[in-house]
N, C-alpha and C positions, 0 to 999 in steps of 0.2 A: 504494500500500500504506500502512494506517495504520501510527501507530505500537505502536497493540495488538497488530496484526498479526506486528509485524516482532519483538519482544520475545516474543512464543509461539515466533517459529522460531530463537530464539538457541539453544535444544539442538542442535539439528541442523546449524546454522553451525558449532556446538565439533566436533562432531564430522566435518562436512566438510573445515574447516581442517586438521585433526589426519592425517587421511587425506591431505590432497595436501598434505603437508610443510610446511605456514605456521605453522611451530610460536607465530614472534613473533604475528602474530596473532589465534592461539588463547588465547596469553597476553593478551594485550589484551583477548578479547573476555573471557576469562575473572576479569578483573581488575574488568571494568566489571558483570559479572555479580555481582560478591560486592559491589561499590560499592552497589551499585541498593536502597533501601529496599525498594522494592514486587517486587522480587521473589521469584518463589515459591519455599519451599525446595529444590523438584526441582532448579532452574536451580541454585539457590548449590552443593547439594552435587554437580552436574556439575562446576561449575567450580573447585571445591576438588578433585578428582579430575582435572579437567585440570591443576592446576596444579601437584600432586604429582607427575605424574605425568611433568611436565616440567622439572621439579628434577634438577639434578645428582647424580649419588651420590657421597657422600662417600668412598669408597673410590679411585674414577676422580680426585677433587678432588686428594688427597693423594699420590696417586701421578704427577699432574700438577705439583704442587708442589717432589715429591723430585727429581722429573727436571730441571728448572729450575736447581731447588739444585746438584743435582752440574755439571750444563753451567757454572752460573757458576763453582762452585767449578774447575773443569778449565780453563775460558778462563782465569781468573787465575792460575790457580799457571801456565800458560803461560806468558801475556804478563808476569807476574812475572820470569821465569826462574828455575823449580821447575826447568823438565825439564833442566837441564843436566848 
């Protein structure tokens, strides 16, 4: 396979990845898609789509955060001896 070849089927690689859960690699191919001068807009704006799409939500982020925050804040006022 050339490599003209193999750069036309990089849409359908994003979207194979994406379907059997290789999200890291989806990222990657998608990274390398918006990298590539010569690529065509279809591909870049696939991969800007993959990649939002594979973004965290900031809501999930911050709520991940706060649970952290309180767990630490809890183990220390423990191991402090708060709960006495």
């Amino acid at each position: 396979m050339s490599r003209k070849e193999r750069a036309g089927a990089r849409p359908e690689r994003l979207a194979e990845l994406l379907s059997s859960g290789a999200h890291a690699a989806a990222r990657r191919e998608a990274a390398a898609a918006l990298s590539d001068p010569e690529a065509p807009p279809q591909r870049k704006e696939r991969a800007r789509a993959v990649l939002a799409a594979l973004a965290p939500e900031r809501g999930a982020l911050l709520a991940g955060l706060a649970g952290v925050a309180m767990a630490l804040a809890l183990a220390g006022w423990v191991l402090l001896g708060g709960a006495r």
